[in-house]
FIRO-255904 format. One line per 10 residues: number of its first residue (from 1); their letters; for each residue x, y, z of N, C-alpha, C. Coordinates in steps of 0.1 Angstrom, whole numbers, m for minus. Example, Ala and Ser with C-alpha at 12.3 -4.5 7.8 and 13.67 -1.06 7.14 Angstrom:
REM FIRO-255904
1> AS> 132,m57,78,123,m45,78,132,m33,78  128,m22,71,137,m11,71,129,0,79
//
This chain:
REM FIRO-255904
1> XXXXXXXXXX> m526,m127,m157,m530,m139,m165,m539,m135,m177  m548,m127,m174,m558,m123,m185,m548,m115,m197  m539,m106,m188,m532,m94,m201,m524,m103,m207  m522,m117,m204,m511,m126,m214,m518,m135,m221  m532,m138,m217,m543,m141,m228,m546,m131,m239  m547,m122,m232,m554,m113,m245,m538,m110,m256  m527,m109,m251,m516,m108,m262,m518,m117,m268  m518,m131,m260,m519,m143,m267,m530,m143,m280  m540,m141,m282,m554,m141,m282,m547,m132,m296  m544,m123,m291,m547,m111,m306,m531,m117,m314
11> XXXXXXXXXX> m520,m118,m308,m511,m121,m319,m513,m133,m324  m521,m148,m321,m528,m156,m327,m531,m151,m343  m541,m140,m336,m554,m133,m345,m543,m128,m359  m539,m122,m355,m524,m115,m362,m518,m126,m375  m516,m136,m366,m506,m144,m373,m517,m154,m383  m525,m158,m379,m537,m163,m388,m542,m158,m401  m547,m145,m394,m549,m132,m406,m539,m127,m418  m526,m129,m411,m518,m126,m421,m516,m140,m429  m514,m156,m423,m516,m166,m428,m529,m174,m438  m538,m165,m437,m547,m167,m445,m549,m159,m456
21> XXXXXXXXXX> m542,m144,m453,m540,m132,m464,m532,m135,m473  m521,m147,m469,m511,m148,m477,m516,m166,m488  m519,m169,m484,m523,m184,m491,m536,m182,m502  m543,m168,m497,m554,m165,m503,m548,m156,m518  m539,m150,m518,m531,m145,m527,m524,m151,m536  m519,m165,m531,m513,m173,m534,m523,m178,m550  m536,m186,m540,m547,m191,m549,m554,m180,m559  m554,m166,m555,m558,m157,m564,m552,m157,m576  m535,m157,m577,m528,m153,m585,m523,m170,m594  m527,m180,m589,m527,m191,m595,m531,m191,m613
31> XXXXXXXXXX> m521,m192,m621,m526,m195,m632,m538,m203,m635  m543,m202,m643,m556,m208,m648,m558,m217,m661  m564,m227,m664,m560,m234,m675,m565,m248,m670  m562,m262,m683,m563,m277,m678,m555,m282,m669  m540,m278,m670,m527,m277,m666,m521,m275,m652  m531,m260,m650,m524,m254,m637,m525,m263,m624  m533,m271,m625,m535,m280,m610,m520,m288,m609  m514,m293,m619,m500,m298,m620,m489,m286,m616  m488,m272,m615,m481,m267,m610,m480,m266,m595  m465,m270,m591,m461,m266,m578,m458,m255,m570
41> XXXXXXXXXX> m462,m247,m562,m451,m237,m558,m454,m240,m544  m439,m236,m542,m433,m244,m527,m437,m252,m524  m433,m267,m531,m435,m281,m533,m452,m283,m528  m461,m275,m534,m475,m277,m526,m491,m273,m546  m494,m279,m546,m504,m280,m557,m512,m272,m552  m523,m265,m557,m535,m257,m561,m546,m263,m548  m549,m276,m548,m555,m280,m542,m552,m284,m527  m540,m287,m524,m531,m282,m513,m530,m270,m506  m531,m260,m515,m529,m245,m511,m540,m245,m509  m552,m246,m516,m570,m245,m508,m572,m251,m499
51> XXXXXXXXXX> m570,m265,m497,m566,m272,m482,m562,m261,m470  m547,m255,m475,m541,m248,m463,m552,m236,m458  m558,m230,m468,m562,m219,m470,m574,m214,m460  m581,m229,m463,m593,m233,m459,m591,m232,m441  m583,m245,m436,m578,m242,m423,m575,m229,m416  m564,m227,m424,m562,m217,m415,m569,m204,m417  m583,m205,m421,m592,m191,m423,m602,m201,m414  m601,m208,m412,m614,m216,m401,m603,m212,m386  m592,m215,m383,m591,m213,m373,m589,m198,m368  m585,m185,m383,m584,m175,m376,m599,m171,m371
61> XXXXXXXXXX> m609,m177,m375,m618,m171,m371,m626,m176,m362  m619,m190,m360,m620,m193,m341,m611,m182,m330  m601,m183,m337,m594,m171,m328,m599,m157,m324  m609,m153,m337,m611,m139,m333,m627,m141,m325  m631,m148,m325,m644,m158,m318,m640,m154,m300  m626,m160,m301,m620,m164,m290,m616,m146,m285  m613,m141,m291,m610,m126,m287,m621,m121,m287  m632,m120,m291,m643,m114,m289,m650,m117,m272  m648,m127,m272,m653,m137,m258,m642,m129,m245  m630,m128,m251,m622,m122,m241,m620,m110,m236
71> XXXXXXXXXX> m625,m100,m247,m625,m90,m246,m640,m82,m244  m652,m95,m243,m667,m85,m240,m667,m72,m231  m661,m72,m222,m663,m62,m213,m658,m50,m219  m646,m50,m226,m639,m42,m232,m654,m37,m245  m654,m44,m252,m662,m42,m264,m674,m37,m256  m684,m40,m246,m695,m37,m238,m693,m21,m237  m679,m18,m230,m678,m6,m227,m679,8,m236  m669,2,m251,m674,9,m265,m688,12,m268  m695,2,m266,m708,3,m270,m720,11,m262  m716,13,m245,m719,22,m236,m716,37,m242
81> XXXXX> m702,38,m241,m697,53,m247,m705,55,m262  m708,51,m271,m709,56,m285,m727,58,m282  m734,52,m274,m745,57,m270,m743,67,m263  m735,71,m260,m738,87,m249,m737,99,m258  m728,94,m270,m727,101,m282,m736,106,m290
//
């Protein structure tokens, strides 16, 4: 049950990260001007795409919240080893 949380948990993380990487690119590369807010791409406006943007960079980072929480012991244990170091 845990090892199908934790897949769960990180390909979430995965799929967010990359969904926020890509919307955020989107808005980077947005022409600029009085104008540009009237442009569409993939039937969605400037301010739509910041909308999407916004979301789904709030939930990847509930998700990796949520991986952090899942994985303490794991992370605990890193942090034991690099002290012995």
């Amino acid at each position: 049950m845990l090892v199908k949380l934790r897949i769960l948990v990180f390909l979430l993380a995965i799929a967010f990260g990359v969904l926020s990487l890509a919307t955020g690119l989107v808005l980077y590369f947005w022409p600029q001007g009085p104008r540009a807010g009237w442009i569409e791409v993939l039937g969605m406006r400037k301010a739509e795409w910041g909308e999407l943007h916004s979301y789904v960079s709030f939930l990847a980072l509930l998700v990796i919240l949520v991986h952090l929480v899942v994985n303490r012991k794991s992370i605990g244990l890193y942090f034991r080893c690099l002290k012995q170091l």
